[in-house]
C-alpha positions as CSV (number, residue, x, y, z in Angstrom):
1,X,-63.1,63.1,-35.5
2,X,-60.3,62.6,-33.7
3,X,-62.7,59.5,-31.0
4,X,-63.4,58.0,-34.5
5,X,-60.0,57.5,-35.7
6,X,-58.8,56.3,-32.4
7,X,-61.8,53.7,-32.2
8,X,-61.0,52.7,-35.8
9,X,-57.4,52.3,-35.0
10,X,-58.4,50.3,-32.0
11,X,-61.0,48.0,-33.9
12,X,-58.3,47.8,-36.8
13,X,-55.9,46.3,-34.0
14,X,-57.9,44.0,-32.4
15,X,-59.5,42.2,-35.7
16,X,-55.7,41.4,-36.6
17,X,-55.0,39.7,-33.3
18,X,-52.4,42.4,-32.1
19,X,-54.1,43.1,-29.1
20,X,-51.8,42.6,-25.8
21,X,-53.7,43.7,-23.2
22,X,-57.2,42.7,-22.4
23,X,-58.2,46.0,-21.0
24,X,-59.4,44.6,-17.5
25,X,-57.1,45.5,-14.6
26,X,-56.0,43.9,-11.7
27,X,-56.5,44.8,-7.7
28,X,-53.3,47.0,-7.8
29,X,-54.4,48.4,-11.2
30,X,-52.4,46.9,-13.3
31,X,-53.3,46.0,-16.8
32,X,-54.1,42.0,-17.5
33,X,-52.5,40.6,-20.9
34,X,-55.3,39.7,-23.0
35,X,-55.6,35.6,-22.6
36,X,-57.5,33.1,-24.4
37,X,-57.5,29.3,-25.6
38,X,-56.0,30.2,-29.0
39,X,-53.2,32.1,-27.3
40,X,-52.6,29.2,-24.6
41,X,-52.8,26.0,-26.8
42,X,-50.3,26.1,-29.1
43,X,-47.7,27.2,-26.3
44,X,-48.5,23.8,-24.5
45,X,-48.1,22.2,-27.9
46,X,-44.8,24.5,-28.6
47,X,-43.2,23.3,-25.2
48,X,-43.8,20.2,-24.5
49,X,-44.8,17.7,-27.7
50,X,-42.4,19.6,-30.3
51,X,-39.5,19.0,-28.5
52,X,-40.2,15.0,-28.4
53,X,-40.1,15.2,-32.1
54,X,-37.4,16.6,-33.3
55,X,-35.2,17.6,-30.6
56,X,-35.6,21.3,-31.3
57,X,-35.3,22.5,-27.7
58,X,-36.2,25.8,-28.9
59,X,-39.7,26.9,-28.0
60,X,-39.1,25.2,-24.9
61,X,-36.1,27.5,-24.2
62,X,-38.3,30.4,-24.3
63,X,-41.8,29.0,-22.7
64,X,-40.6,27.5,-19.6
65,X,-39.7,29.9,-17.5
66,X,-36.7,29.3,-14.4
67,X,-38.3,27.9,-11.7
68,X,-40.1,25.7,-13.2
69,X,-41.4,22.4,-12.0
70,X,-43.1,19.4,-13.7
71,X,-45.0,16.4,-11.5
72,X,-45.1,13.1,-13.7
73,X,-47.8,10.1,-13.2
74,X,-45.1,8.6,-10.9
75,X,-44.4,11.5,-8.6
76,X,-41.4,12.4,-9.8
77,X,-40.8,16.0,-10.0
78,X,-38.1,17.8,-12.2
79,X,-36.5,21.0,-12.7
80,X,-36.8,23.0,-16.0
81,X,-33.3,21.6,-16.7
82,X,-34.0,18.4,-15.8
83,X,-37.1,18.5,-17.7
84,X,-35.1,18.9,-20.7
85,X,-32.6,16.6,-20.2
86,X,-34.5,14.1,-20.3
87,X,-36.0,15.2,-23.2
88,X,-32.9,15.3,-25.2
89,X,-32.3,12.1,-23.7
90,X,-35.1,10.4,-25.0
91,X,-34.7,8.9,-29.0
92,X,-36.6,11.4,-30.9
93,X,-40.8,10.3,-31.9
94,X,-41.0,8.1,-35.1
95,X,-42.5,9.3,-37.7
96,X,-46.7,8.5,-37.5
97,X,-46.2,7.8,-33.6
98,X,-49.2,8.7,-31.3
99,X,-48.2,11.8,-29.1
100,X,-50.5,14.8,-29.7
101,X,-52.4,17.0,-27.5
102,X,-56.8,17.2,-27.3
103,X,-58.1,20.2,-27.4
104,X,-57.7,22.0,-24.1
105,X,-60.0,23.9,-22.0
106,X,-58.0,27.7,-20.7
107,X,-59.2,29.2,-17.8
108,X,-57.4,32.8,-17.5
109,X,-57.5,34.7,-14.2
110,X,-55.5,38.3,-14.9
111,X,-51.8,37.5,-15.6
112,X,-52.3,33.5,-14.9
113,X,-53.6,31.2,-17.3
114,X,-54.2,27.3,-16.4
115,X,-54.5,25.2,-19.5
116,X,-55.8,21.3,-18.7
117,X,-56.1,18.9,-21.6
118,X,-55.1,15.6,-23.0
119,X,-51.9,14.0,-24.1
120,X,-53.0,10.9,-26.3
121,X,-50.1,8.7,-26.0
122,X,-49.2,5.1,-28.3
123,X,-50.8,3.2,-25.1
124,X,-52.2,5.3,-23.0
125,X,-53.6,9.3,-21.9
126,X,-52.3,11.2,-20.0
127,X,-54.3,14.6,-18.4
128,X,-52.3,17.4,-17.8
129,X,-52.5,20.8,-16.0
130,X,-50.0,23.5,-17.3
131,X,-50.1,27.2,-15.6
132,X,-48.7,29.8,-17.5
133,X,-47.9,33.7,-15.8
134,X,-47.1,36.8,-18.1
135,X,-43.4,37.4,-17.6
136,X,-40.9,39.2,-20.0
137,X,-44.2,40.7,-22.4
138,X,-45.1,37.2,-22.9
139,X,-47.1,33.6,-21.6
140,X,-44.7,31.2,-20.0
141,X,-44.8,27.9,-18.6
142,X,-43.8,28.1,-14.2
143,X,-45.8,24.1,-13.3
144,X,-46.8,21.3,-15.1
145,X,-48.7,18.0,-13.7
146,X,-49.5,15.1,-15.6
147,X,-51.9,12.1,-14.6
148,X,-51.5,8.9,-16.5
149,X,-55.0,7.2,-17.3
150,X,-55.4,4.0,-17.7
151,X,-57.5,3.3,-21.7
């Protein structure tokens, strides 16, 4: 009785998208957070197109993690503060402006998770590569690169 209960407390838990932990274990034992393209996605989203739209620096407060570093089409590399510095200091997206994300693909590998996608920009694409470590009980971004490509 008491194996049922715990499987149909486990099945229960997992059908509602509470699970945390993926079951699978690292070389060292530990447990791996459970990772997957619906979890990943909208943190990329979250972090780095929100912001451009309204200024609302929170999501990226709590995604990027310190340490951070993002590589633009030009080789310049910033700092999670400079990252959002020059966020803030950019005039926020009009409204029905071009500057969304494609679908991404999510590769995980235990407590790392490498997101690559699409930007689609007003004249132009940019592919990115964002990897995410579980820190704190949750996904956050530590490196970004983005490649302009030419439409």
């Amino acid at each position: 009785m008491r194996a049922a209960w715990l499987s149909l407390l486990l099945t229960a838990a997992a059908a509602s998208g509470c699970a945390i932990w993926s079951g699978s274990r690292t070389t060292d034992g530990a447990r791996t957070p459970a990772c997957s393209r619906e979890m990943i996605a909208p943190l990329d989203e979250a972090w780095l197109i929100q912001p451009y739209r309204d200024h609302d620096m929170t999501a990226y407060d709590r995604i990027v993690a310190e340490g951070f570093s993002i590589t633009h089409s030009n080789g310049s590399v910033l700092t999670k503060a400079e990252k959002r510095a020059d966020v803030l200091a950019a005039e926020p997206l009009a409204s029905g402006a071009t500057f969304r994300l494609g679908t991404p693909e999510v590769r995980c590998y235990g407590a790392t998770a490498v997101s690559v996608g699409v930007i689609h920009e007003q004249n132009r694409d940019v592919r990115y590569t964002h990897t995410y470590v579980w820190q704190q009980g949750r996904w956050r971004a530590v490196a970004a690169q983005l490649t302009a490509v030419r439409l």
